[in-house]
C-alpha positions as CSV (number, residue, x, y, z in Angstrom):
1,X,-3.9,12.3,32.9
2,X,-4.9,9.2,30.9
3,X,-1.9,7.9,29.0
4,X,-2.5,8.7,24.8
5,X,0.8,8.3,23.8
6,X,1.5,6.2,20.6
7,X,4.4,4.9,18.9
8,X,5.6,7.4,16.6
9,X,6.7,5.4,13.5
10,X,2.7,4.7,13.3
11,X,-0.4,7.7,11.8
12,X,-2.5,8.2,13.7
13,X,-6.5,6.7,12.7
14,X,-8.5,9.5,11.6
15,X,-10.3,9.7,14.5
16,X,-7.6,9.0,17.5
17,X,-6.2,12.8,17.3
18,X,-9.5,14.6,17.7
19,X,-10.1,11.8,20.1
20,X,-6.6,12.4,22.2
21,X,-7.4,16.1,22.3
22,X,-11.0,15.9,23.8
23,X,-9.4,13.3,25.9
24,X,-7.1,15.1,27.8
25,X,-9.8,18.4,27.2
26,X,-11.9,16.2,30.3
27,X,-8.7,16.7,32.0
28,X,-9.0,20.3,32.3
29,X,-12.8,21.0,31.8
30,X,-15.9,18.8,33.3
31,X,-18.0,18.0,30.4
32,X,-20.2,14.9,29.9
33,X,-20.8,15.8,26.2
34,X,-17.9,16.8,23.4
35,X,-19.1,16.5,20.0
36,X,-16.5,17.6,17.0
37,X,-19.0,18.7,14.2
38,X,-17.6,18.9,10.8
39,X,-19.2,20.5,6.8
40,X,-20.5,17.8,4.9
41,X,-22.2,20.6,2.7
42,X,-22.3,24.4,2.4
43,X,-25.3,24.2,4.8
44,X,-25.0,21.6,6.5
45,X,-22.8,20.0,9.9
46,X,-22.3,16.8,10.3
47,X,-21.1,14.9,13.7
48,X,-17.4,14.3,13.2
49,X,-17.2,12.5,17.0
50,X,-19.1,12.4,19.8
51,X,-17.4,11.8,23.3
52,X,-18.0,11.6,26.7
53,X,-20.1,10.0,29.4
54,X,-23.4,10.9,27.4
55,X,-21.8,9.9,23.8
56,X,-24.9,7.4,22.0
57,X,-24.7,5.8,18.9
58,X,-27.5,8.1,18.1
59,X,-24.8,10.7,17.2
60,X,-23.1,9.0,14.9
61,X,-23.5,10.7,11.5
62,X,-26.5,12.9,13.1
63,X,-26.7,16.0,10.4
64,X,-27.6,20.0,11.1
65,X,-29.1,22.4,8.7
66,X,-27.9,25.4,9.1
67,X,-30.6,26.9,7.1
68,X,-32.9,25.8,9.9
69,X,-30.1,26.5,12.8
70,X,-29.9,29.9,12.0
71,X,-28.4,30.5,15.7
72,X,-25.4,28.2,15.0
73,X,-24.7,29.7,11.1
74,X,-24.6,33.4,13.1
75,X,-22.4,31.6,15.6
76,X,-20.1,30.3,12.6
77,X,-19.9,33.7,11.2
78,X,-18.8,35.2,14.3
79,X,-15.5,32.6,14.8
80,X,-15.8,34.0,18.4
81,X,-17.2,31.0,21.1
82,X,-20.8,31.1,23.0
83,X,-21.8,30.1,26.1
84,X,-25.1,29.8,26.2
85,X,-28.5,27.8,27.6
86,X,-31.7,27.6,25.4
87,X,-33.4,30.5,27.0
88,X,-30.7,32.9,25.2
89,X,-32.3,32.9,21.9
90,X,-30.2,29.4,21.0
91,X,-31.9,26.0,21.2
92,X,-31.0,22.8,22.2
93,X,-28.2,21.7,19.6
94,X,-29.2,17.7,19.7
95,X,-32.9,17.8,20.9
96,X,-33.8,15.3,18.5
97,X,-31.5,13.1,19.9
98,X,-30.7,13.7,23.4
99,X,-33.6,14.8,26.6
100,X,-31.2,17.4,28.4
101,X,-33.3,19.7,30.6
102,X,-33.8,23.2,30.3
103,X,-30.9,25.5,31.4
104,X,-28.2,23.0,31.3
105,X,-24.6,24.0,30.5
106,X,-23.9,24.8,26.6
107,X,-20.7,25.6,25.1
108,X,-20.1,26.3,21.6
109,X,-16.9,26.7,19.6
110,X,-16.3,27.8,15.8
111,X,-13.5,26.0,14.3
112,X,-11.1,27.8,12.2
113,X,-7.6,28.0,10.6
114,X,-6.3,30.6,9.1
115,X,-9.8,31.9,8.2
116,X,-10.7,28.9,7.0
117,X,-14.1,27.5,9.2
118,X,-13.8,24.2,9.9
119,X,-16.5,23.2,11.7
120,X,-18.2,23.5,14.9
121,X,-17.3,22.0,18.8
122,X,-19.9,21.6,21.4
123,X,-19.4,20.7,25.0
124,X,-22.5,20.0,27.2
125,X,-23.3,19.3,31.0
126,X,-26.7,18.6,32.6
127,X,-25.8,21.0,35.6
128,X,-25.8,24.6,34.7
129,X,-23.3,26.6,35.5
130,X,-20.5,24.8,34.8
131,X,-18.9,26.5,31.9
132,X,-17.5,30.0,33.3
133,X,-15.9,32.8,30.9
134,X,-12.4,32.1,32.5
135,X,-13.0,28.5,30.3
136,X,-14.9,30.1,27.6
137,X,-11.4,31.9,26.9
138,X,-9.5,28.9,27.7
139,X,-11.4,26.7,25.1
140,X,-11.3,29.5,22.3
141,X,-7.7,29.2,22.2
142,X,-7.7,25.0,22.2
143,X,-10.3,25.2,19.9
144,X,-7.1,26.1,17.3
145,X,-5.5,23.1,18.0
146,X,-9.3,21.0,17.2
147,X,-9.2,23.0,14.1
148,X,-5.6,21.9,12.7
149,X,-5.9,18.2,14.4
150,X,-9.4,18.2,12.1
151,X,-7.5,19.1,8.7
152,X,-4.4,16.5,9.3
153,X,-6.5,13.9,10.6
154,X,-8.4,14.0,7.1
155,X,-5.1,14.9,5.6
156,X,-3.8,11.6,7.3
157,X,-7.3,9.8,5.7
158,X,-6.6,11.0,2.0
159,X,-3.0,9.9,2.4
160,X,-3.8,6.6,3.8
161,X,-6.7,6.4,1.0
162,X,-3.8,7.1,-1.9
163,X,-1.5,5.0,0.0
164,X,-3.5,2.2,-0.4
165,X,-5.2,2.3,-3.9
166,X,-0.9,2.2,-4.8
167,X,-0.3,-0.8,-2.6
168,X,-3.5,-2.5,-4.4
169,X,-1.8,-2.0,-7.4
170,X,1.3,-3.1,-6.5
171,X,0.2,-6.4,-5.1
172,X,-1.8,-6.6,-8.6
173,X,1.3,-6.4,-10.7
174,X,3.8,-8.5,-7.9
175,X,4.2,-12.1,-9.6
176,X,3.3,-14.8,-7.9
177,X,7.2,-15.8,-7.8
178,X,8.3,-12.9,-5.9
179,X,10.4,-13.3,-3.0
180,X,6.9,-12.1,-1.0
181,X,5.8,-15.4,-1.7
182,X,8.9,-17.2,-0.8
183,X,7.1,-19.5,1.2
184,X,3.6,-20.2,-0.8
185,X,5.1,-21.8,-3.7
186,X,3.0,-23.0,-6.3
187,X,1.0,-22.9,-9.6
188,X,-1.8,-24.8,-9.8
189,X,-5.2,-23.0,-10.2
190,X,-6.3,-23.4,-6.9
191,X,-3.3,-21.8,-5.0
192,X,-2.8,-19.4,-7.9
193,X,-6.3,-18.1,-6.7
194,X,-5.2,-17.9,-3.4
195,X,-2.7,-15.7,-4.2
196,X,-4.5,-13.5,-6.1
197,X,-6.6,-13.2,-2.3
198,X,-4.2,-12.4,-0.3
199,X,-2.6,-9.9,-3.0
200,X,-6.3,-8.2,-2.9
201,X,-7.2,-8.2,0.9
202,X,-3.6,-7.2,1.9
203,X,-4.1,-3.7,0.7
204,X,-6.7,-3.4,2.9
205,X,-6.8,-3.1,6.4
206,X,-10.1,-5.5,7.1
207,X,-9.9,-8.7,9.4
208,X,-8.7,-12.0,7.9
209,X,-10.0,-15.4,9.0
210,X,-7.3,-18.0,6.8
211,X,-9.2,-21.6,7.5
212,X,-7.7,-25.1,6.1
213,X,-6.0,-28.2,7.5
214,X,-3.1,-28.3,9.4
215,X,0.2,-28.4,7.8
216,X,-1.5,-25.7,4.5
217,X,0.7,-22.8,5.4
218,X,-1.5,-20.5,7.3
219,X,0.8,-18.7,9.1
220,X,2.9,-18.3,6.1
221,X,0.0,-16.7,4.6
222,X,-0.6,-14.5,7.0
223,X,2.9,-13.1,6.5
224,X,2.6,-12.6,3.3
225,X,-0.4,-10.6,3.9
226,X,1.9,-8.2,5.9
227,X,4.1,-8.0,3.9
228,X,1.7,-7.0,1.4
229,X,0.5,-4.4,3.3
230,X,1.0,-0.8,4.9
231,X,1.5,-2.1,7.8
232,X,5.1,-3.9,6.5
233,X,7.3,-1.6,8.7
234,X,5.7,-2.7,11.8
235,X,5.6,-6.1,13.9
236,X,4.2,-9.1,12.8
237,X,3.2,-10.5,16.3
238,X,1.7,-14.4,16.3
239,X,-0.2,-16.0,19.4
240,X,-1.1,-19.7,19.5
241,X,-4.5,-19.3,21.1
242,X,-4.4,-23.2,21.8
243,X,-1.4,-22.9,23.9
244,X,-2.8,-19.7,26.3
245,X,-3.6,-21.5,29.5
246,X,-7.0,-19.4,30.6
247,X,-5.9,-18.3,33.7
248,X,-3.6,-16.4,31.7
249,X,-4.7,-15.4,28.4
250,X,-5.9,-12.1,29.1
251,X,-2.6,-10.9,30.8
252,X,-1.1,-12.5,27.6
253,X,-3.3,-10.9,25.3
254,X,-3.6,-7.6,27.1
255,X,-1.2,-7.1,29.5
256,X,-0.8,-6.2,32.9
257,X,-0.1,-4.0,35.7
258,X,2.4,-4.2,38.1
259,X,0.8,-6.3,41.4
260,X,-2.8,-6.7,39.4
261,X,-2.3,-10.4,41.0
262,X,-0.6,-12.9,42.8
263,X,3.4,-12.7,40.8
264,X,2.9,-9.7,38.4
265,X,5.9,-8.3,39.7
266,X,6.1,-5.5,37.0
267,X,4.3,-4.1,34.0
268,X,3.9,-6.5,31.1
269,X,2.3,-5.4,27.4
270,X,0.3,-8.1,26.1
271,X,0.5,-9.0,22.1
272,X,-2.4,-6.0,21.4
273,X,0.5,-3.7,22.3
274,X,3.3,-5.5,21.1
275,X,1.7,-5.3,17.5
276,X,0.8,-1.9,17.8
277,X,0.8,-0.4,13.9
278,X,1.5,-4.0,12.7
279,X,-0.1,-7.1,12.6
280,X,-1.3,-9.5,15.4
281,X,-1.9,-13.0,13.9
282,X,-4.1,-15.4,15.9
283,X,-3.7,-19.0,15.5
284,X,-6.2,-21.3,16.3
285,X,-8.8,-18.7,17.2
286,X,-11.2,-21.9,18.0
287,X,-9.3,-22.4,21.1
288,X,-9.4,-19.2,22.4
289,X,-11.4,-19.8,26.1
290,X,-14.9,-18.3,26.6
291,X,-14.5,-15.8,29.0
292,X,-11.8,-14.0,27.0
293,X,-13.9,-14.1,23.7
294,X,-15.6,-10.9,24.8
295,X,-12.5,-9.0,25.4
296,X,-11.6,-9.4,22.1
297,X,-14.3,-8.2,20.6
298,X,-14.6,-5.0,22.1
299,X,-10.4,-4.8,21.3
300,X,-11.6,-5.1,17.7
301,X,-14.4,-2.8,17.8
302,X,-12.6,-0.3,19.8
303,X,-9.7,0.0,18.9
304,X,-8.8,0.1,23.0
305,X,-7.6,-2.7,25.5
306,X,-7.5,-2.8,29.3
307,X,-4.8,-4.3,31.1
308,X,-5.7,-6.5,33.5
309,X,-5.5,-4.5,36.7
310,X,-5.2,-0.9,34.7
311,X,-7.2,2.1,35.3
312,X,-7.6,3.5,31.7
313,X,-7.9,2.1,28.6
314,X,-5.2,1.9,25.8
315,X,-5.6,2.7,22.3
316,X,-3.9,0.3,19.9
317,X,-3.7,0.4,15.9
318,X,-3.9,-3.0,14.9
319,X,-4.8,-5.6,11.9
320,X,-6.0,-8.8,12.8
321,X,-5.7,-11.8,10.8
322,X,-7.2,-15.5,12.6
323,X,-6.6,-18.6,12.0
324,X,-8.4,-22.0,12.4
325,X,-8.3,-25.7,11.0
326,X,-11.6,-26.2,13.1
327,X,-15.4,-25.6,11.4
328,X,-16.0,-22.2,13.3
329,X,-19.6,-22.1,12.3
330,X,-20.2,-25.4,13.9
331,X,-18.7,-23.9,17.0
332,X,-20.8,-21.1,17.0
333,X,-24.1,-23.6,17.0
334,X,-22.4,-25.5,19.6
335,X,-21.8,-22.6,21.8
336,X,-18.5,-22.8,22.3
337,X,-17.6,-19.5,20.1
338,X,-19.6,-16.1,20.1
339,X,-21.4,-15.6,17.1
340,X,-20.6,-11.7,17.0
341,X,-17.0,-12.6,16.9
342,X,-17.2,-15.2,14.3
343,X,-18.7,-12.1,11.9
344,X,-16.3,-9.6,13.0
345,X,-13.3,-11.5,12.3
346,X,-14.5,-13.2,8.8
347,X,-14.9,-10.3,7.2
348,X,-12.6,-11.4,4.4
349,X,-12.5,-15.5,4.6
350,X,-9.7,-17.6,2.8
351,X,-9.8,-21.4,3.0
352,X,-6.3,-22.9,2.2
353,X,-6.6,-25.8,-0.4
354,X,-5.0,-29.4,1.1
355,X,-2.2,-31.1,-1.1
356,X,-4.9,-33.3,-2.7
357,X,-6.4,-30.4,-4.1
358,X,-3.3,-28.5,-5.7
359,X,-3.0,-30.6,-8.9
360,X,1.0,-31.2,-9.6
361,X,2.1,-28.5,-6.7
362,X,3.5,-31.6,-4.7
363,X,6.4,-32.0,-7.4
364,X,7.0,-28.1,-7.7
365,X,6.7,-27.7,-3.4
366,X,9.5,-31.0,-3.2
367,X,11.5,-29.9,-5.8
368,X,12.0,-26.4,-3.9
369,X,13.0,-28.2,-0.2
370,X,15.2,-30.3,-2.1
371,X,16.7,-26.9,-3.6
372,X,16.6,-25.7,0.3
373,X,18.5,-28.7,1.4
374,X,21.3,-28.3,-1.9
375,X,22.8,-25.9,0.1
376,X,24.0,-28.0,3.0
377,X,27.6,-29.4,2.7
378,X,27.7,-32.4,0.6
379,X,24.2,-32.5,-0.5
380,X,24.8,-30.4,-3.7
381,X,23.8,-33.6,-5.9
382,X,20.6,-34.4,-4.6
383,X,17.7,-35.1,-6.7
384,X,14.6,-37.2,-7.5
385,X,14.9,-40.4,-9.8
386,X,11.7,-41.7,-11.5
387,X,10.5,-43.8,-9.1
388,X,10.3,-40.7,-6.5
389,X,8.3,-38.6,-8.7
390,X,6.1,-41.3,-9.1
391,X,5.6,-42.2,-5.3
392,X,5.8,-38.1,-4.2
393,X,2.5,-37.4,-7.2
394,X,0.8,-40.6,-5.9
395,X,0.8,-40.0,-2.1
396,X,-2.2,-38.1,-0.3
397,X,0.0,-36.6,1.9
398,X,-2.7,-35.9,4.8
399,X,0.1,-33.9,6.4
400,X,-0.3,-31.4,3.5
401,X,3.0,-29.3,3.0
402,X,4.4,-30.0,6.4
403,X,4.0,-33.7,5.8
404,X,5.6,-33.5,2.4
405,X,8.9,-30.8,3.5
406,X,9.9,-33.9,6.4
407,X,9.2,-36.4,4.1
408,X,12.1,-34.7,2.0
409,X,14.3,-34.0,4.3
410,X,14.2,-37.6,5.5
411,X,14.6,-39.0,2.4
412,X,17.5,-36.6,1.9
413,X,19.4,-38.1,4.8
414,X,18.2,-41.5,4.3
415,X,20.2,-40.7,0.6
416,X,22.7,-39.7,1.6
417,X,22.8,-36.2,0.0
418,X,22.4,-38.2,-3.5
419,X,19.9,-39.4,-5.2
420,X,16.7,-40.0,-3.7
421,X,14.7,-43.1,-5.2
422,X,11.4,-44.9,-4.4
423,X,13.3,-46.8,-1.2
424,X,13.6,-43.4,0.2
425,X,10.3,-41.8,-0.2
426,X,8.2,-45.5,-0.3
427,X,9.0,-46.0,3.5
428,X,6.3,-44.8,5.1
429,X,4.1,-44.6,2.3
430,X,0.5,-46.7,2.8
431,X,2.0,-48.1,6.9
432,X,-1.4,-45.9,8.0
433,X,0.6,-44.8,11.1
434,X,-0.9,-41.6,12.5
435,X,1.2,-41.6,15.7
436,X,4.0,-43.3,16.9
437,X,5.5,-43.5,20.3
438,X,7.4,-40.5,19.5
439,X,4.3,-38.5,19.3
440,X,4.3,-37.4,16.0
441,X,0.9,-36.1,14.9
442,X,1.2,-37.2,11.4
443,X,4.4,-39.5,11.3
444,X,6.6,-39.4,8.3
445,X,9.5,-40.9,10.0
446,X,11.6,-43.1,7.0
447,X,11.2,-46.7,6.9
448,X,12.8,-49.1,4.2
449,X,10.8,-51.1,2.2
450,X,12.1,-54.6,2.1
451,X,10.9,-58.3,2.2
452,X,7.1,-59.5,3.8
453,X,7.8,-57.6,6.8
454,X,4.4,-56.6,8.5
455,X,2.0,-55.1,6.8
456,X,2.7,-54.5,3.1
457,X,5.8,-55.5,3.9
458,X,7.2,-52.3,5.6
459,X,10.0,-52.4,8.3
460,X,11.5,-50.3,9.9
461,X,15.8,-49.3,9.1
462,X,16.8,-51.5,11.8
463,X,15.0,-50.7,14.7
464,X,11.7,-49.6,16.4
465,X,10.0,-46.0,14.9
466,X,10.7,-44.4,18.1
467,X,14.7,-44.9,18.3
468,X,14.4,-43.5,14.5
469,X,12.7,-40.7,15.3
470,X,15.2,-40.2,18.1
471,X,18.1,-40.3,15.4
472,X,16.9,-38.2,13.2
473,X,16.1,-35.2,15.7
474,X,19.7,-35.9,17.3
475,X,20.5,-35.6,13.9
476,X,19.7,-32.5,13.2
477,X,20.6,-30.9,16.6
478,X,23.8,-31.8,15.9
479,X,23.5,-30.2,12.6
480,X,22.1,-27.1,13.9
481,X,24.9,-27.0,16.8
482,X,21.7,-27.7,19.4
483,X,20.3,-24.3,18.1
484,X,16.5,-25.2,18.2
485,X,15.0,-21.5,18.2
486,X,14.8,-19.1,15.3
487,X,16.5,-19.7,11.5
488,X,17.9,-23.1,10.5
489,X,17.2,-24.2,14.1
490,X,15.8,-27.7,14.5
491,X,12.5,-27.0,15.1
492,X,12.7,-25.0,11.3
493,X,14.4,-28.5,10.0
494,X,12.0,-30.7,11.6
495,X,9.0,-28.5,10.6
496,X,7.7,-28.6,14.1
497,X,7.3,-25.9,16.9
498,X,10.1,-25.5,19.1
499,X,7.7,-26.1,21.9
500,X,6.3,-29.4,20.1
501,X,10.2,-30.6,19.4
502,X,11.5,-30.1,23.1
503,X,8.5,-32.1,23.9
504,X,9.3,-34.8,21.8
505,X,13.0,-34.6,22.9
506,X,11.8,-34.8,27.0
507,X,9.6,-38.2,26.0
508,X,12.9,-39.6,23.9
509,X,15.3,-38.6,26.3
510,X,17.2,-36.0,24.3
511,X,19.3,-33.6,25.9
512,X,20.3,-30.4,23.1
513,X,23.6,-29.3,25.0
514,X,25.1,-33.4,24.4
């Protein structure tokens, strides 16, 4: 049998339990047509879900009269099951929409609870013949189970309905200094909007596409969406699409059965699984390779993935938000991403403002790291003179917030856990590096002002910006006990990726356990 289990913190979509029963019904029965027909008047039927080899889009929403079905509303009336072909006084049920010849196999089911009719389940075969009494009987007592799967899978929609018109009202009264927010501080009018976004979409269980320039907190976003959401109790998986080699990013994304290639020495669940009933956040969506582009779409329409080497497809209950610093849409016209995914994953669009455009939420953002660093031993009287203020509201910082938290932080050593002045902050300011031998992307790495010393007359503490780059990481290693993974570990200090800082540590020569 095809494997429907889920994980049973998570509800079940309103359509995955009718869907898991006619699932494992193909088990038992041969059909090539299940369709789960449901009142959407007194009168009338309405297709609930069609399955099978011979489901169309055709079905979808198709409506019955029963004041012109008269052979069905009897059938109704009778809660007992029919087999029947369309030469027994009963016509084709979906001749409008499907050609099925004469005389193929019919099978029709009342559904009921307690009395209560339900609605209507119809199986269907081109060969005649293949429905026999012995299954009639069999699939008059499933036909129960349909019945009560149909009222709790509504139940389940009304409840998730409810549930979410209270979280939209939460996240309408939650300030914007709550401790959801921890991380997205700021007031200015611009990232006050923001806010008010991510407080509206998280309720909501549509795709996200969070755009904006490196460095503008994306991924912090994205968490906050989460944790906004219903989905808060479950995992909050992140990929880097930019860092998925393509010979591997479908086993990554997907999974993968044991010996599907060359060293898949045992079953591995991709990220679709591992954020089953939460939240799979993909960064730098632009990068994601061709060929695996249309995998993801049909993950997102589906609801389903495939392993790489599997046999059956697995559902998975998932919200995805993407990210990207890159101009998608100029992608798109450049073939290098699919149109159809572009739409299906910017359903709701949020650009992240830059620094530049945040007004005075430079001081409030430095002012909080500074607070951050406070707690460190000996560092309890840092804080900004004049002169920092001045430099910290006249910068650009390109960077954005990344730029500006290891700007702090460098001044903070450079201070001494005291007061940090214009020396401090001033080093780097205006030098118009952008990389430096330690391979910085956007280097921030202190300098001290002092005499006619290049240009603008900038120097550097002593010695060349790669051996102070190499200081200041072994710095904070040694801070951090060589812990570079996880809270307060380096790479959290540094504002980097763990996988960006070892990399800067292998070109400086750094070595965590010394």
């Amino acid at each position: 049998m095809k494997s429907s289990i889920r994980k049973t913190e998570t509800w079940l979509e309103p359509s995955r339990a009718l869907e898991i029963v006619l699932d494992s019904l193909g088990e038992l029965v041969e059909y090539e047509l299940a369709v789960v027909l449901e009142f959407s008047g007194p009168e009338r039927l309405r297709v609930r879900r069609a399955f099978g080899p011979l489901a169309t889009p055709r079905l979808s929403g198709y409506e019955i009269s029963l004041e012109d079905r008269l052979d069905l509303a009897t059938l109704l009336e009778s809660s007992s099951p029919v087999l029947f072909d369309t030469g027994e006084g009963y016509r084709d049920t979906y001749a409008e929409v499907l050609d099925l010849q004469a005389g193929h196999s019919c099978l029709a089911v009342p559904l009921n609870v307690d009395g209560r009719k339900v609605g209507l389940l119809t199986l269907d075969h081109r060969r005649c013949g293949v429905f026999t009494p012995e299954i009639l009987r069999f699939i008059d007592i499933l036909s129960r189970l349909m019945a009560l799967a149909l009222l709790q899978s509504d139940a389940s929609a009304s409840f998730r309905e409810r549930n979410a018109r209270l979280i939209a009202e939460r996240n309408h009264l939650l300030d914007p200094g709550s401790d959801v927010f921890r991380n997205l501080v700021g007031t200015s009018k611009a990232w006050v909007r923001i806010l008010d976004s991510l407080r509206l979409v998280a309720a909501t269980d549509s795709p996200v596409l969070l755009m904006g320039e490196t460095g503008t907190g994306k991924e912090e976003a994205a968490k906050a969406i989460h944790r906004l959401s219903s989905r808060a109790g479950g995992s909050f998986v992140a990929v880097n699409c930019s860092a998925l080699p393509a010979g591997l990013a479908e086993s990554e994304l997907f999974g993968h059965e044991k010996g599907s290639f060359t060293g898949a020495q045992g079953l591995h669940r991709g990220r679709f699984e591992l954020a089953d009933g939460g939240t799979l956040f993909l960064d730098e969506i632009g990068d994601l390779p061709m060929e695996i582009q249309p995998k993801l779409l049909r993950a997102l329409q589906e609801g389903r993935i495939d392993r790489v080497g599997g046999e059956g497809s697995i559902p998975v209950d998932i919200r995805v938000i993407a990210a990207t610093h890159a101009d998608l849409g100029s992608a798109v016209d450049a073939g290098r991403f699919r149109e159809d995914l572009f739409y299906r994953l910017a359903v709701f669009p949020v650009r992240l403002p830059p620094l530049a455009e945040r007004e005075d939420d430079v001081l409030v953002l430095a002012e909080r790291f500074l607070e951050e660093l406070r707690g460190r031993p000996g560092w309890d009287g840092l804080r900004f003179d004049a002169d920092a203020l001045d430099i910290l509201k006249a910068r650009s910082w390109s960077g954005n917030v990344r730029e500006l938290r290891n700007a702090v932080e460098r001044a903070a050593i450079l201070a001494r856990g005291g007061a940090i002045g214009g020396t401090e902050l001033a080093a780097d300011a205006g030098s118009g590096c952008r990389r430096c031998s330690a391979g910085f992307e956007t280097c921030s790495v202190p300098l001290a002002a002092a005499g006619n010393s290049g240009a603008g007359g900038i120097r550097f503490p002593g010695d060349s910006l790669a051996a102070v780059a190499r200081d200041h990481i072994a710095r904070t290693l040694e801070k951090t006990g060589g812990k570079i993974y996880g809270a307060g570990g380096a790479a959290e200090l540094l504002g980097l990726k763990p996988s960006t800082l070892q990399s800067r540590m292998k070109k400086l020569g750094l070595d965590r356990k010394r």
